[in-house]
C-alpha positions, 0 to 999 in steps of 0.5 A: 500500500502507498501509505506504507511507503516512503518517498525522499523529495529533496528540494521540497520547498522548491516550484517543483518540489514542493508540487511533488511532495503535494502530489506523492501526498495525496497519493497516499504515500508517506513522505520525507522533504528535504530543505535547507532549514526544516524550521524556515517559518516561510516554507516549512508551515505551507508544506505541512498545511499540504491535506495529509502532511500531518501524518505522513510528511515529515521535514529535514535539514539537509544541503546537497553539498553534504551527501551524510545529510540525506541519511536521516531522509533517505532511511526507509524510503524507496524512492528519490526524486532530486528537484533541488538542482535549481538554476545558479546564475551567480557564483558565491562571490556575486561573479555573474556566471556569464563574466566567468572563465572556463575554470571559475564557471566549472569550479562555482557553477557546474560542480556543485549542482554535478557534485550535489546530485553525485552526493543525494545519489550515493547516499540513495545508493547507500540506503538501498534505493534502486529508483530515482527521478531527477527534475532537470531542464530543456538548456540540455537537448539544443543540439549544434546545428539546431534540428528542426524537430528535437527529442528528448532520446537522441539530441543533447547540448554540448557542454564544451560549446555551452561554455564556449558561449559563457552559458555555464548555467546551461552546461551545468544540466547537460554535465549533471544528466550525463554523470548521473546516467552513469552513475545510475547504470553503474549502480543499478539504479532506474533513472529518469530525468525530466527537462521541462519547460516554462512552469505555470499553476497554482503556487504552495509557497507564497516566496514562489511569486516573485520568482520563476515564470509567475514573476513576468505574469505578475509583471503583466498583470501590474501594467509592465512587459512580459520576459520578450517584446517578442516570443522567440522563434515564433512559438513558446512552450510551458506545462502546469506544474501540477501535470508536471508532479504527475509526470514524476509519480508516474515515472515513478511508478512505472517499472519501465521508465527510464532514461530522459523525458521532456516535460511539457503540455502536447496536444492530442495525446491526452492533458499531458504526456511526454514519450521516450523510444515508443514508451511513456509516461502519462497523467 
Protein backbone atom coordinates (compact mmCIF):
# COMPACT_ATOMS: atom_id res chain seq x y z
CA UNK A 1 0.00 0.00 0.00
CA UNK A 2 1.36 3.61 -0.88
CA UNK A 3 0.58 4.77 2.67
CA UNK A 4 3.22 2.13 3.82
CA UNK A 5 5.54 3.66 1.60
CA UNK A 6 8.18 6.21 1.63
CA UNK A 7 9.49 8.55 -0.92
CA UNK A 8 12.50 11.27 -0.39
CA UNK A 9 11.54 14.89 -2.03
CA UNK A 10 14.94 16.69 -1.97
CA UNK A 11 14.07 20.13 -2.58
CA UNK A 12 10.59 20.38 -1.17
CA UNK A 13 10.34 23.61 -0.66
CA UNK A 14 11.25 24.47 -4.37
CA UNK A 15 8.38 25.40 -7.82
CA UNK A 16 8.51 21.80 -8.29
CA UNK A 17 9.41 20.02 -5.49
CA UNK A 18 7.29 21.26 -3.36
CA UNK A 19 4.30 20.18 -6.14
CA UNK A 20 5.86 16.73 -5.67
CA UNK A 21 5.52 16.11 -2.45
CA UNK A 22 1.52 17.97 -2.83
CA UNK A 23 1.33 15.22 -5.35
CA UNK A 24 3.24 11.76 -3.53
CA UNK A 25 0.72 13.15 -0.63
CA UNK A 26 -2.27 12.95 -1.94
CA UNK A 27 -1.27 9.62 -3.32
CA UNK A 28 -1.29 8.26 -0.20
CA UNK A 29 2.40 7.70 0.04
CA UNK A 30 4.36 8.57 3.38
CA UNK A 31 6.86 11.18 2.53
CA UNK A 32 10.32 12.74 3.74
CA UNK A 33 11.09 16.63 2.43
CA UNK A 34 14.33 17.94 2.41
CA UNK A 35 15.13 21.71 2.64
CA UNK A 36 17.98 23.51 3.99
CA UNK A 37 16.13 24.65 7.31
CA UNK A 38 13.14 22.25 8.30
CA UNK A 39 12.25 25.10 10.59
CA UNK A 40 12.32 28.06 7.92
CA UNK A 41 8.77 29.88 9.14
CA UNK A 42 8.48 30.73 5.25
CA UNK A 43 8.43 27.44 4.00
CA UNK A 44 8.08 24.65 6.45
CA UNK A 45 4.23 25.77 7.75
CA UNK A 46 2.88 25.94 4.00
CA UNK A 47 4.34 22.08 3.28
CA UNK A 48 3.00 20.86 6.36
CA UNK A 49 -0.68 22.82 5.74
CA UNK A 50 -0.48 20.40 2.38
CA UNK A 51 -4.07 17.67 3.09
CA UNK A 52 -2.44 14.57 4.76
CA UNK A 53 1.08 16.30 5.63
CA UNK A 54 0.39 15.89 9.39
CA UNK A 55 0.64 12.45 9.43
CA UNK A 56 2.62 11.19 6.71
CA UNK A 57 5.08 14.48 5.62
CA UNK A 58 7.93 14.70 7.79
CA UNK A 59 10.58 17.91 7.15
CA UNK A 60 14.52 17.53 7.23
CA UNK A 61 17.59 19.90 7.39
CA UNK A 62 19.94 18.98 4.53
CA UNK A 63 22.06 20.55 1.70
CA UNK A 64 23.02 18.58 -1.13
CA UNK A 65 26.77 19.56 -0.68
CA UNK A 66 26.91 17.22 2.38
CA UNK A 67 25.69 13.64 1.00
CA UNK A 68 25.63 12.35 5.06
CA UNK A 69 22.82 14.82 5.48
CA UNK A 70 20.46 12.95 3.30
CA UNK A 71 20.69 9.63 5.64
CA UNK A 72 18.00 10.62 8.04
CA UNK A 73 15.68 11.30 4.77
CA UNK A 74 16.67 8.57 2.92
CA UNK A 75 16.29 5.85 5.64
CA UNK A 76 13.18 3.58 4.93
CA UNK A 77 12.48 5.15 1.69
CA UNK A 78 12.22 3.57 -1.79
CA UNK A 79 12.44 6.11 -3.76
CA UNK A 80 14.31 9.93 -4.66
CA UNK A 81 13.02 12.43 -6.63
CA UNK A 82 16.06 15.45 -6.84
CA UNK A 83 14.19 18.79 -7.54
CA UNK A 84 16.76 20.95 -5.75
CA UNK A 85 19.50 21.01 -8.75
CA UNK A 86 17.71 24.89 -9.39
CA UNK A 87 19.50 27.01 -11.83
CA UNK A 88 22.67 29.35 -10.50
CA UNK A 89 23.23 32.25 -12.21
CA UNK A 90 25.98 33.68 -9.98
CA UNK A 91 28.98 32.07 -8.02
CA UNK A 92 29.44 32.60 -4.41
CA UNK A 93 31.45 35.90 -4.65
CA UNK A 94 28.48 37.86 -6.75
CA UNK A 95 30.58 36.90 -10.06
CA UNK A 96 27.80 36.55 -12.51
CA UNK A 97 28.02 33.35 -14.32
CA UNK A 98 28.42 34.99 -17.70
CA UNK A 99 31.53 37.20 -16.78
CA UNK A 100 33.21 33.73 -15.81
CA UNK A 101 36.20 31.91 -17.50
CA UNK A 102 36.26 28.11 -18.07
CA UNK A 103 38.00 27.42 -14.57
CA UNK A 104 35.61 29.80 -12.36
CA UNK A 105 32.26 28.62 -14.37
CA UNK A 106 33.36 24.90 -13.54
CA UNK A 107 34.57 25.12 -10.38
CA UNK A 108 31.46 27.59 -8.94
CA UNK A 109 28.79 26.94 -11.14
CA UNK A 110 28.94 23.30 -12.99
CA UNK A 111 30.42 21.11 -9.80
CA UNK A 112 28.32 21.98 -7.28
CA UNK A 113 24.99 21.12 -8.94
CA UNK A 114 27.16 17.83 -10.52
CA UNK A 115 28.89 17.21 -7.02
CA UNK A 116 25.44 17.70 -5.04
CA UNK A 117 23.37 15.23 -7.48
CA UNK A 118 26.55 12.79 -7.01
CA UNK A 119 26.36 13.34 -3.26
CA UNK A 120 21.99 12.54 -2.97
CA UNK A 121 22.55 9.77 -5.30
CA UNK A 122 25.28 7.94 -3.14
CA UNK A 123 23.56 8.36 -0.15
CA UNK A 124 20.26 6.93 -2.27
CA UNK A 125 22.67 4.01 -3.15
CA UNK A 126 23.90 3.54 0.13
CA UNK A 127 20.25 3.06 1.51
CA UNK A 128 19.19 0.56 -0.99
CA UNK A 129 17.46 2.61 -3.24
CA UNK A 130 17.18 1.46 -6.73
CA UNK A 131 14.69 4.22 -8.27
CA UNK A 132 15.33 7.98 -8.70
CA UNK A 133 13.52 10.86 -10.86
CA UNK A 134 15.59 13.99 -11.50
CA UNK A 135 13.90 17.32 -12.31
CA UNK A 136 16.35 18.64 -14.86
CA UNK A 137 15.87 21.42 -17.65
CA UNK A 138 15.42 21.68 -21.59
CA UNK A 139 19.05 24.05 -21.53
CA UNK A 140 20.12 20.47 -22.38
CA UNK A 141 18.67 18.89 -25.51
CA UNK A 142 19.96 22.01 -28.25
CA UNK A 143 21.99 20.30 -30.27
CA UNK A 144 24.60 22.50 -32.68
CA UNK A 145 23.35 22.81 -35.72
CA UNK A 146 19.86 23.21 -34.36
CA UNK A 147 17.48 20.22 -35.94
CA UNK A 148 14.20 21.22 -36.76
CA UNK A 149 12.13 18.74 -34.64
CA UNK A 150 14.20 17.64 -31.05
CA UNK A 151 13.67 14.78 -28.73
CA UNK A 152 14.49 14.03 -25.67
CA UNK A 153 16.29 10.34 -26.52
CA UNK A 154 18.92 11.45 -29.04
CA UNK A 155 19.78 15.17 -29.04
CA UNK A 156 21.88 16.51 -26.41
CA UNK A 157 23.82 20.34 -25.63
CA UNK A 158 27.29 20.17 -25.79
CA UNK A 159 28.79 21.06 -22.68
CA UNK A 160 32.03 22.24 -24.13
CA UNK A 161 30.20 24.72 -26.69
CA UNK A 162 27.69 25.92 -23.75
CA UNK A 163 30.78 27.02 -22.11
CA UNK A 164 32.46 28.41 -25.13
CA UNK A 165 29.50 30.72 -25.02
CA UNK A 166 29.76 31.51 -21.31
CA UNK A 167 26.48 29.59 -20.94
CA UNK A 168 27.88 27.62 -17.73
CA UNK A 169 24.29 27.55 -16.32
CA UNK A 170 23.03 25.70 -19.01
CA UNK A 171 26.22 23.32 -19.31
CA UNK A 172 25.80 22.70 -15.71
CA UNK A 173 22.40 20.37 -16.86
CA UNK A 174 23.91 18.65 -19.66
CA UNK A 175 27.14 17.95 -17.38
CA UNK A 176 24.92 16.92 -14.41
CA UNK A 177 22.40 14.36 -16.74
CA UNK A 178 25.05 12.73 -18.16
CA UNK A 179 27.10 11.94 -14.54
CA UNK A 180 24.04 10.93 -13.19
CA UNK A 181 23.17 8.41 -16.20
CA UNK A 182 26.33 6.73 -15.44
CA UNK A 183 26.18 6.69 -12.11
CA UNK A 184 22.67 5.04 -12.28
CA UNK A 185 23.84 2.40 -14.95
CA UNK A 186 26.86 1.72 -12.80
CA UNK A 187 24.74 1.41 -9.94
CA UNK A 188 21.77 -0.46 -10.94
CA UNK A 189 19.53 2.43 -10.17
CA UNK A 190 16.44 3.18 -12.62
CA UNK A 191 16.52 6.83 -13.56
CA UNK A 192 14.56 9.15 -15.13
CA UNK A 193 15.42 12.66 -15.65
CA UNK A 194 12.53 15.35 -16.63
CA UNK A 195 13.77 18.51 -18.65
CA UNK A 196 10.74 20.59 -18.52
CA UNK A 197 9.64 23.91 -19.81
CA UNK A 198 8.11 27.14 -18.66
CA UNK A 199 6.11 26.09 -15.16
CA UNK A 200 2.92 27.63 -14.55
CA UNK A 201 -0.10 26.90 -11.74
CA UNK A 202 -1.18 27.46 -8.66
CA UNK A 203 1.75 28.20 -6.08
CA UNK A 204 2.25 26.29 -2.50
CA UNK A 205 4.57 28.74 -1.28
CA UNK A 206 3.93 32.33 -1.35
CA UNK A 207 8.04 33.46 -1.73
CA UNK A 208 7.38 31.30 -5.30
CA UNK A 209 5.58 34.65 -6.53
CA UNK A 210 8.14 36.94 -7.27
CA UNK A 211 10.42 34.43 -8.96
CA UNK A 212 10.19 31.82 -11.77
CA UNK A 213 7.90 32.24 -14.99
CA UNK A 214 4.99 33.78 -12.17
CA UNK A 215 7.39 36.99 -11.61
CA UNK A 216 6.70 38.28 -15.57
CA UNK A 217 2.90 37.04 -15.23
CA UNK A 218 2.85 39.44 -12.17
CA UNK A 219 4.53 41.83 -14.34
CA UNK A 220 1.88 41.88 -16.90
CA UNK A 221 -0.83 41.93 -14.72
CA UNK A 222 0.87 45.17 -12.83
CA UNK A 223 0.83 47.08 -16.14
CA UNK A 224 4.53 46.01 -17.13
CA UNK A 225 6.09 43.91 -20.22
CA UNK A 226 6.39 40.40 -20.09
CA UNK A 227 10.33 38.37 -20.45
CA UNK A 228 10.21 39.30 -24.90
CA UNK A 229 9.00 42.05 -26.84
CA UNK A 230 8.76 39.38 -28.98
CA UNK A 231 8.29 35.48 -28.34
CA UNK A 232 11.35 33.59 -29.76
CA UNK A 233 11.43 31.66 -32.62
CA UNK A 234 7.72 32.25 -33.07
CA UNK A 235 6.46 29.56 -30.61
CA UNK A 236 6.69 29.03 -26.72
CA UNK A 237 6.09 26.03 -24.57
CA UNK A 238 5.09 25.51 -20.95
CA UNK A 239 3.34 22.73 -18.78
CA UNK A 240 1.36 23.02 -15.43
CA UNK A 241 3.06 22.17 -12.61
CA UNK A 242 0.66 20.03 -11.44
CA UNK A 243 0.78 17.66 -14.55
CA UNK A 244 4.42 18.21 -14.02
CA UNK A 245 4.47 16.40 -10.48
CA UNK A 246 2.04 13.85 -12.06
CA UNK A 247 4.73 13.12 -14.66
CA UNK A 248 7.21 12.27 -11.59
CA UNK A 249 4.95 9.80 -9.63
CA UNK A 250 4.07 8.11 -12.86
CA UNK A 251 7.81 7.66 -13.87
CA UNK A 252 7.95 6.57 -10.54
CA UNK A 253 5.57 4.11 -10.51
CA UNK A 254 6.20 2.67 -13.91
CA UNK A 255 8.90 -0.34 -13.69
CA UNK A 256 9.96 0.87 -17.45
CA UNK A 257 10.56 4.35 -17.31
CA UNK A 258 13.81 5.45 -17.70
CA UNK A 259 16.27 7.47 -19.48
CA UNK A 260 15.40 11.36 -20.19
CA UNK A 261 11.87 12.81 -20.87
CA UNK A 262 10.51 16.19 -21.81
CA UNK A 263 8.05 17.57 -19.86
CA UNK A 264 5.82 19.92 -21.50
CA UNK A 265 1.86 20.06 -22.27
CA UNK A 266 1.28 18.28 -26.45
CA UNK A 267 -1.87 18.41 -27.64
CA UNK A 268 -3.58 15.35 -28.76
CA UNK A 269 -2.36 13.00 -26.77
CA UNK A 270 -4.30 13.38 -23.52
CA UNK A 271 -3.65 16.55 -20.52
CA UNK A 272 -0.01 15.95 -20.67
CA UNK A 273 2.34 13.43 -21.94
CA UNK A 274 5.89 13.13 -22.64
CA UNK A 275 7.22 9.94 -24.72
CA UNK A 276 10.91 8.19 -24.53
CA UNK A 277 11.51 5.41 -27.81
CA UNK A 278 7.85 4.12 -28.04
CA UNK A 279 7.34 4.21 -24.01
CA UNK A 280 5.58 6.87 -21.87
CA UNK A 281 4.75 8.24 -19.01
CA UNK A 282 1.10 9.86 -18.92
CA UNK A 283 -1.08 11.75 -16.37
Amino acid sequence: MKAETTVTVVGASGLVGSHVVKAALARGYRVNGTLRDHRAPDKAPYLMALDGAAERLRLFSADMADGGAFDAPLEGSVGVFIASLIPTYYGPSGTKATAMDDEQGYREIIMPTMDGCLNILHAADRHGIKTAVICSSTSSTNPIPPVPVKNEVDHWSDEDQQCAAKKYTSATKTVMEKAAMKFADEHGMRLSIFMPTGLYGPLILPGHIPVNNHAWLKRLIDGGEGKHKKIPNDSTSMIHLEDLAALFLAAYENPDASGRYFGVTTAGIGRTSTRRSGRSCRT
